[in-house]
Each structure stands twice: as structure tokens, then as C-alpha cells.
C-alpha positions, 0 to 999 in steps of 0.5 A: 061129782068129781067133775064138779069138785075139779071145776070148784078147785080150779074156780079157787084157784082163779079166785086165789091167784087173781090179780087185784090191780088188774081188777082196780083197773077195770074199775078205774076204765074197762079195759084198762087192764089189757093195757098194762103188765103187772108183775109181783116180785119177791124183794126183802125191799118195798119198791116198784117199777116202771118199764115198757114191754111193746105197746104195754106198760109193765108195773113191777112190785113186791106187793100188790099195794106197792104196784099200785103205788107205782100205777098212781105214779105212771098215771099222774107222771106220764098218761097227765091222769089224776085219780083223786076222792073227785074222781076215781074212774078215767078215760085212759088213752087208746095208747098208753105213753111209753116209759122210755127210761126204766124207773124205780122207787125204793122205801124202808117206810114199810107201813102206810096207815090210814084213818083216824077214828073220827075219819069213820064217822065225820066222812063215813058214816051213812057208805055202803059198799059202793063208796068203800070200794072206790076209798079202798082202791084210793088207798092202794093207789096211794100205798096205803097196807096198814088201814084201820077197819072199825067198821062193824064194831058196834055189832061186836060189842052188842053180841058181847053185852047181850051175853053180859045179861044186858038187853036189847033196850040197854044195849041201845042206850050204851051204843051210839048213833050212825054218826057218832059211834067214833066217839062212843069208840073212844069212850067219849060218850055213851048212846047219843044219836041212838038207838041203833035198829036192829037192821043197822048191825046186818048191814054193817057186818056183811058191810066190813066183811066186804071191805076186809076181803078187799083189803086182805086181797090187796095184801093190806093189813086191816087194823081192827079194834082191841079191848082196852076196858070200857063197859057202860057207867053202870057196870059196877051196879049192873056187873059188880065190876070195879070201875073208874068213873070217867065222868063226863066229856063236854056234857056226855055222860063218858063209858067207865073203866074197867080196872085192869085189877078187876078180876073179871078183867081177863074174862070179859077181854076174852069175850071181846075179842072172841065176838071179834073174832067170830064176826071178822077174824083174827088180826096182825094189829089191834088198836086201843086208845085207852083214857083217851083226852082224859085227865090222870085218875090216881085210882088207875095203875097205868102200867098194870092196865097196859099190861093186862091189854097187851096180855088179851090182845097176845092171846088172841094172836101172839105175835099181835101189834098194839096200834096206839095214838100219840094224842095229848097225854097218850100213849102215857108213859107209865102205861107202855114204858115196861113194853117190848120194842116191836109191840107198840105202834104208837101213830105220832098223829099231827105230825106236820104240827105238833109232832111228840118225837123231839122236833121242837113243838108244844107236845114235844116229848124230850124221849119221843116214844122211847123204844117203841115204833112209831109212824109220821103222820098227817092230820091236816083236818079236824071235824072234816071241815071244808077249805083249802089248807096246810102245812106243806114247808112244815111237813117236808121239813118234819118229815125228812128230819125224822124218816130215819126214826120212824117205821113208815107214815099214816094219813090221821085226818079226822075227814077226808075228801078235802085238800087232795093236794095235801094227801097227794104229797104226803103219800109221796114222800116214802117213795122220794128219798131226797128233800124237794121243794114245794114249788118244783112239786106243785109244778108237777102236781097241776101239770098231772091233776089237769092233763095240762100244762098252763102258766096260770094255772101254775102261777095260782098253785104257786101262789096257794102254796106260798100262803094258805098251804104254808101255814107256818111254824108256831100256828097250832090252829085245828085245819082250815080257815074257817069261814066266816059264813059258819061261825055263830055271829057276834060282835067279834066273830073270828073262828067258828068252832070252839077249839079251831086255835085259828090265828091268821097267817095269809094274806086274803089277796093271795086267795082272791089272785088265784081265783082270778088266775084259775077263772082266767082261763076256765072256759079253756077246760070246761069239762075237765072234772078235776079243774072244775073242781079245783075252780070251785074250791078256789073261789069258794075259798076267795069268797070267804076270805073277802066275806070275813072283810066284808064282815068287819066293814058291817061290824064298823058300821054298826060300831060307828052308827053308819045305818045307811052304810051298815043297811048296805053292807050287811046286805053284801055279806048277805049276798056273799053267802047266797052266792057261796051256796050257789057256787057250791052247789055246781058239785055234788061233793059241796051240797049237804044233800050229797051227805043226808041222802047218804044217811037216808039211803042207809035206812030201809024204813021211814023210820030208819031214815029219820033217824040217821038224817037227824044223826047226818044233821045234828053232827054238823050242826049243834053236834050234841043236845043244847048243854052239849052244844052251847056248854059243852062247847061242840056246836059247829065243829064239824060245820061245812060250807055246802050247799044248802046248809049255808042258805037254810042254816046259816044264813037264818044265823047271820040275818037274824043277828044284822036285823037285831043290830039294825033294830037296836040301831034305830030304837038308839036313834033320835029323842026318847021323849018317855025319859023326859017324863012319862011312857014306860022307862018313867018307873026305871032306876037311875041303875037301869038307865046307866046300864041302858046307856052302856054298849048292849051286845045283841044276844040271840038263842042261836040254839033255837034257831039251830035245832028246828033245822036238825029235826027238818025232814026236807029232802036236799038234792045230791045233784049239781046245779049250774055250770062250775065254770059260769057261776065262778064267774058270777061269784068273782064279779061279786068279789070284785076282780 
């Protein structure tokens, strides 16, 4: 027994003192550790350190995150290999290059978070442990040690209403689905998209343990949620609780808010947090985003609901950071004026944008966030829509303007796994003391993502970073361009989601040359993953843009009766769109089925994975029920040009609306004989036939059309088709090189 007990111990040990970057290489290439010396050194400074040992390449840091920082670096900047969301594993040369000259980086950005809430259900929804192994090691390399862990959340809050005396039916009503539990997160909406199977809290509880131990072995510090008043609409009936009604947001129903005056309000934060606790431990960081896109309600005392949540979350763990968002009329100033200076940490979320800490922009706050601590972050995408973008003369300017106010920066996107360029900078920021340009570091950047040095290539960087990823100062527009294809059709169409704040800032001929300069010379680097990649994204970028012309040339035919012309273009546009979904459809990452056969892989029954194929369709499609989605306003905020969804979804959209418009065309066309005395318009008003005579906007119940495809069960492949390189080239002689 002893035996056994001093084998255990020394098994622990191992298990303690092991090295985790070591382990992040081997996944990265087996054997890749072998090649690189790791050390942890003890420093009151965040840095590392790149040095050379014989034949290994030795890594030095005071945390293990930081080491991995500086690995990201020496992989990119000497060994030419980029590890992005596209590709996490490499082939690492035999030899690793030498670092000649000793290098070090210092930061006194010392906290790096990452995640906004959204993040969890518009890109993460259906992962499982496989897929949060690679982010986590993404995170790492990229110097992340402050993410949020939301994952789970839903099993904390069922156990916590079972004891409440809700059932298991009510429980289902109140939590959200797969899909749209971010949502129900932020007490935004209540039930939509479930209910949730039992088998569903199993998996996501073993599930976050899983990415908490991983985190907690990187020396990271997982954010999880607090308690910050929300119960069911119906708590004050079923609890006799006193309760603000939140009422509703964009059509659904929205939890209430427990007033912190409550008497029940201690109790019931308690139980909270001791389910949380139970289930995932204790915390360093809670996050709570109380009232959150909601106008002031006079029923609510703000300074006593801030204090009564910071009092739950320090009994928990006392020396305890509330983690708040700096989104619109959040953190409100009468609800965390009163609080001590290291207490908050307030996540200045567009700050590339719409930055609140004093930079000139439309939410600036003349006392930024007063006393409090807050983080530069970068949200750059809404709704995890897809393509190219962002803000980059904005963010350096922002960024070394503000760095000596605030206590490190944070990746906000509401998706991830679009424009890795973007978050590629950002991450590099705390670790480059000096300004720099933009076109001295996208030189860089092209050179370490493709292994090569190419002067088209970096003639096309150099292009995209001078228009559709400098969007400008005063254009407040949510993320990408969005494309032309995913919009409803109209007479007018522009932005595709209700709330996008597009406004047009580049010129098309910028995206169509770097399409040109990157098909140019693809058949010098078929095979190169992150190349081909960056060819498809490019010239699915090009395709768009010139479909949006080509969408006004079929608008002006029709405008000045030109069948002939308009039967002709409406067709290209049509072609443009078939030719983007089989462009896309060359990468996994670009076909819808990447994403619905992510959700029915979650489920372990038919029954579970009908469920979350509707929840995976519906969010990028009409998000919400119909008043949600043509009322409320949601439909198409998370559309995505993919593979699949632009040929079946879409496409049905756009040539309904141009046969309606060629219809109508040819019913205007030539006599009407039944006006000059008989057929059916005989009977009409003078007041009716003025109104037939006015300009007639071809109205179809896009809903209609949308909804069959959300409840379609037809299985879409994750697998490419096609070679990225040889279709590029078809889709640019369809743009016109």
C-alpha cells in the first residue's frame, strides 16, 4: 500500500509540475517539444524571451501563458509558421532557426481577456471538447489569461431553480437553447430555442470542467458568471418576489429583475453562487452585466443593486473582481460610482470604434470610467458575420493613446474565426512598446502567415490595409461589409442586418486588385493552407463587392424598363451568387454544414439533434419566431456567406424578388385593352386606377420562404469540394479580371 501510495504521489507531482507549453507543442507537431527549451522565471514584470541553446530554441517567461506568447512570436517571426483558427497544427522544420540575437518583450498590460457573451453562442455553440482544446491553445499562444468561462452556465441556474420549487417543464421554459443561451445570459430573452435535454446539462458540465482545467493549467484566470438579479417574468406570482419588469426585447419576452431591496435578494444570490461553486469552483473574476441594452427604470435604485452584487460576489471570494461591460448605458454611473478602485473591471468593448474612455467618439464619457480599471478591447465583429474588415489606423491610434490608462486589453468579438489579421495585431500590441505603422507590419504579417516572401502578395496586404481594413474614423458601422447576396431584396437594398450602421468607405477596385494580385500567383503555393485560405476569403470578398455593382446595374434596368438588359443582369447576379457558394465551398470553414453538423454531432438522439439543427438554423437565418424577425428587427444579423446557405437560402430570396420584378415588368408591358371597356379592371375607381398608375414596390413574404428552410433536416457536408485555387480562378473570370 505504501508502494502504491509513493507511486500516486510521484504520479501528482508529474501531474503538478508538468509542463503545459511542452504539451501545447505536441499538439501543435509531435515532437515538436524535443525542439524547444522552456523556462518559468519568477519576475514582478510580464515578459519573455527568445534565446538560443545549441541545436534548441530556448523560450523564457514569468508565466506560462507569457511563454506562450513569446513561442507565437519565434514561430511567426523566425521558423515563417502561422498558427491561426484555419490551422492550429504544423510541420515544424527538422532544425528550428536559430535566434542569433537574444530578444525580450516587456508589457505592464498585464491582463488579456477574451470573449464577449455572444462569442459562446454565434461561434461556440454546438464545440465539444476537441474544438475548445485547439481555442484554448489559440488563447495561450496569443497571450490570453483573463478569458470568460460561461460554459455550463445553464446547469448552474437549473439546479438553482429546481431548489427554488420550479419544475423541470418550468425550468425548460425559462432556459434558452444551444444557440441562444448568450442571449438568455444577458436576460434578453427567456426560453427561445428550447428546451434544453436533460443529456444537454451532462455534457456541458463535464464539458467546462474540461476547458477550466486546461485554463487553470496555463496559469490563466477563468472569468465565470455572477449573480446579478435575474429570475423568470414570473417570480413575483411564483416566488413573491419584488421584481422590475424588464418587459421585452425586440419581441421576447426578457427575464425580470430582482430588486437588490428585496429581502430575498441575499438568499437567493447565495444559492446562485453556491450551485456555481459547487459545480466549477470558486473565482478570481465574476462577470455581471446587469440591465443590460435596457432603458433606466425609476423603480430601480442602481447604487443599491451594484452594492447588493458586489456584496454576494465578495462573500464568495473577498478579494473577488467584478468583470462589467462598457456597452451603451453600461456600467451606469449611479450604480458603480460608490465602489472601491481595484473592484471593477470595466471591458471598454468597441474600442477601436466607440471607445467611452475620453478619445473623441459618440459614447465618449468626459470621466471615462472614473476610478475604475478597465481594458482596451477590440470587437471588430457583430453577429459573427463573414468578411474582410477593420479599423486598423483606428486601433494603433486608440490603442497608444490610451495604453498608459488602462490595465491590459481584451478580444469582445461577438464571432470569432473571421479576419485573423485583425486579432493577429491586436494581440501584439501590449508586447510593442513603440507606435508602428500598419504597412511596416502587415510586411511582417504576409511574410510569417504564408512562409514566404512575395511581392504580390504583399502588394495585395498592402492594398486591403489601405482601404476595407482602414475603415475610418466617424463610420460607427457594426463589423464587415456586408454582402449584398444576405440581405432581404429590395428596391434599395444596402446593409443586410437591421442594425449593421453600414456606410461605404472603400472603393470596390481595392478588393477586386488584391484578388487579382493573390490568383496571380496561387498555382506558386497550392497546398499552402493559410494562402489558400486568404485566396478564398479575398476573392469572396471581390465577389461580393462587384455583385453589390452588379446589383444596382439589375436595379436600373428595371427602373428604366430595359427587359432585355434587366433579364441579362438579374441572371449574372444570379450566377455571382452560385459562383460565391461554390468558391466557398472549396473550405471547410466557408460551408454551413461545418456548422449544422456541429449541432447534430451534439445531439445523441434524433430527437436532440433536430433540435439543435433548428437552433444552428434559425440563428443565421430569421433568429427569432416572425414577429421577432420582421418586427423585432433580428432577422439576418447573423447571416453568413457560406456554402450551402447561399445556394438553398439566399438564392431562393433574390430570384423570387427578380422573377416578381420581371413579372410585373411584362404585365405594364403594351395595351390593356380591359380598360378601354370590359375585362376585369372595368369595375375599378378612378381611385384605384391612380393608385395602379403610381410606382408599385414588389412586396414578398421573405418569412415564408425563410422558415421552411429553418425546419429542413437535409444533411449539408462539412467536407470541401474543389480546389481553392482552381475555383478562385473561375469565380475571377466571372468578375472580369
Amino acid at each position: 500500500m505504501r508502494k502504491l501510495l509513493t507511486i500516486i504521489g510521484i504520479l501528482l507531482s508529474m501531474q503538478v509540475w508538468a509542463n503545459p507549453v511542452d504539451d501545447l507543442l505536441e499538439r501543435i507537431d509531435a515532437g515538436a517539444s524535443k525542439k524547444f527549451k522552456t523556462q518559468l522565471v519568477k519576475s514582478d514584470k510580464d515578459f519573455f524571451e527568445l534565446d538560443q541553446q545549441g541545436q534548441k530554441v530556448v523560450i523564457r517567461g514569468n508565466t506560462w501563458v507569457n511563454i506562450a506568447s513569446g513561442l507565437n512570436w519565434y514561430l511567426k517571426y523566425y521558423a515563417g509558421v502561422h498558427l491561426s483558427w484555419n490551422q492550429m497544427q504544423a510541420k515544424l522544420p527538422a532544425v528550428m532557426p536559430k535566434v542569433a540575437k537574444k530578444e525580450r518583450h516587456e508589457t505592464d498590460l498585464t491582463l488579456r481577456y477574451d470573449f464577449n457573451y455572444c462569442t459562446f453562442s454565434y461561434s461556440m455553440a454546438f464545440w465539444d471538447w476537441k474544438r475548445w482544446e485547439k481555442e484554448i491553445d489559440w488563447m495561450a499562444l496569443h497571450g490570453i489569461n483573463l478569458p470568460l468561462a460561461i460554459v455550463g452556465e445553464e446547469c448552474v441556474w437549473r439546479n438553482m431553480l429546481l431548489k427554488l420549487g420550479y419544475s423541470e417543464k418550468e425550468v425548460g421554459e425559462f432556459i434558452a437553447g444551444p444557440a441562444f443561451l448568450a442571449w438568455w445570459e444577458m436576460n434578453n430573452l427567456e426560453g427561445w430555442g428550447g428546451p434544453l435535454p436533460t443529456s444537454w446539462y451532462a455534457r456541458q458540465e463535464k464539458l467546462q470542467k474540461q476547458i477550466l482545467a486546461r485554463m487553470k493549467q496555463l496559469g490563466m484566470h477563468p472569468v465565470l458568471p455572477g449573480y446579478c438579479g435575474m429570475v423568470p417574468h414570473d417570480a413575483k406570482q411564483r416566488l413573491g418576489l419584488n421584481v422590475a419588469d424588464a418587459g421585452l426585447w425586440n419581441g421576447f419576452q426578457r427575464p425580470a429583475n430582482l430588486l437588490p431591496t428585496d429581502e430575498r435578494f441575499s438568499e437567493i444570490a447565495t444559492l446562485y453562487y453556491n450551485e456555481l461553486t459547487k459545480l466549477f469552483g470558486k473565482a478570481d473574476y465574476y462577470s455581471m452585466d446587469p440591465f443590460h441594452e435596457s432603458n433606466d427604470d425609476p423603480s430601480i435604485d442602481y447604487a443599491k443593486a451594484g452594492e447588493a452584487m458586489m456584496q454576494a460576489m465578495k462573500r464568495v471570494n473577498p478579494k473577488a473582481v467584478w468583470v462589467i461591460q462598457g456597452w451603451t448605458e453600461n456600467p451606469r454611473p449611479q450604480m458603480v460610482d460608490g465602489m472601491k478602485t481595484g473592484d471593477l473591471l470595466v471591458l471598454d468593448l468597441f474600442s477601436e470604434c466607440r471607445p467611452m474612455f475620453g478619445i473623441p467618439s459618440i459614447w465618449k464619457r468626459d470621466e471615462g470610467y472614473k476610478q475604475h480599471q478597465w481594458l482596451f478591447c477590440l470587437l471588430e465583429n457583430f453577429g459573427a458575420n463573414v468578411g474582410l474588415h477593420g479599423r486598423m489606423d483606428q486601433l494603433l491610434d486608440n490603442f497608444y493613446g490610451a495604453k498608459k490608462n488602462c490595465k491590459g486589453i481584451g478580444f469582445t468579438m461577438e464571432g470569432s474565426e473571421n479576419n485573423p489579421v485583425m486579432f493577429e495585431l491586436m494581440s501584439e500590441l501590449p508586447w510593442r512598446p513603440d507606435k508602428f505603422t500598419k504597412e511596416a507590419w502587415i510586411k511582417d504579417y504576409a511574410k510569417a502567415r504564408y512562409g514566404v516572401e512575395d511581392a504580390a502578395i504583399e502588394k495585395a496586404w498592402q492594398i486591403l490595409v489601405a482601404s476595407i481594413y482602414n475603415c475610418p474614423a466617424g463610420n460607427n458601422q457594426q463589423g464587415p461589409h456586408e454582402s449584398i447576396f444576405c440581405g432581404r431584396p429590395t428596391l434599395n437594398n444596402f446593409q443586410a442586418s437591421s442594425w449593421s450602421k453600414m456606410k461605404n468607405y472603400y472603393d470596390p477596385a481595392c478588393t477586386k486588385e488584391a484578388a487579382r494580385l493573390m490568383n496571380s500567383v496561387a498555382e506558386k503555393y497550392r497546398g499552402n493552407n493559410n494562402f489558400e485560405y486568404d485566396l478564398v476569403d479575398i476573392t469572396r470578398q471581390a465577389l461580393a463587392d462587384q455583385a453589390r455593382q452588379q446589383y444596382q446595374h439589375t436595379i436600373a434596368d428595371y427602373k428604366g424598363f430595359a427587359r432585355k438588359a434587366f433579364d441579362k443582369d438579374a441572371k449574372r447576379f444570379l450566377d455571382m451568387l452560385l459562383m460565391q457558394d461554390k468558391l466557398l465551398g472549396t473550405r471547410t470553414e466557408f460551408r454551413v454544414g461545418h456548422w449544422t453538423q456541429n449541432a447534430v454531432n451534439a445531439g445523441s438522439n434524433a430527437a436532440e439533434k433536430k433540435l439543435y439543427e433548428w437552433n444552428a438554423r434559425v440563428q443565421i437565418t430569421t433568429w427569432g419566431n416572425r414577429y421577432c424577425a420582421d418586427t423585432g428587427g433580428l432577422r439576418d444579423y447573423a447571416h453568413k456567406e457560406w456554402q450551402g446557405l447561399l445556394k438553398d437560402f439566399y438564392y431562393v430570396r433574390w430570384k423570387a424578388y427578380f422573377d416578381a420584378l420581371a413579372a410585373q415588368m411584362k404585365a405594364q408591358t403594351g395595351p390593356q385593352p380591359e380598360l378601354l371597356g370590359g375585362g376585369p379592371n372595368a369595375t375599378k375607381t378612378a381611385a384605384e386606377l391612380f393608385a395602379m398608375a403610381l410606382p408599385q414596390e414588389v412586396k414578398l413574404d421573405y418569412y415564408a420562404m425563410e422558415e421552411p428552410w429553418t425546419l429542413d433536416q437535409t444533411p449539408y457536408s462539412a467536407a470541401p469540394e474543389g480546389s481553392p485555387v482552381d475555383v478562385a480562378k473561375e469565380a475571377m473570370k466571372l468578375i472580369g479580371e
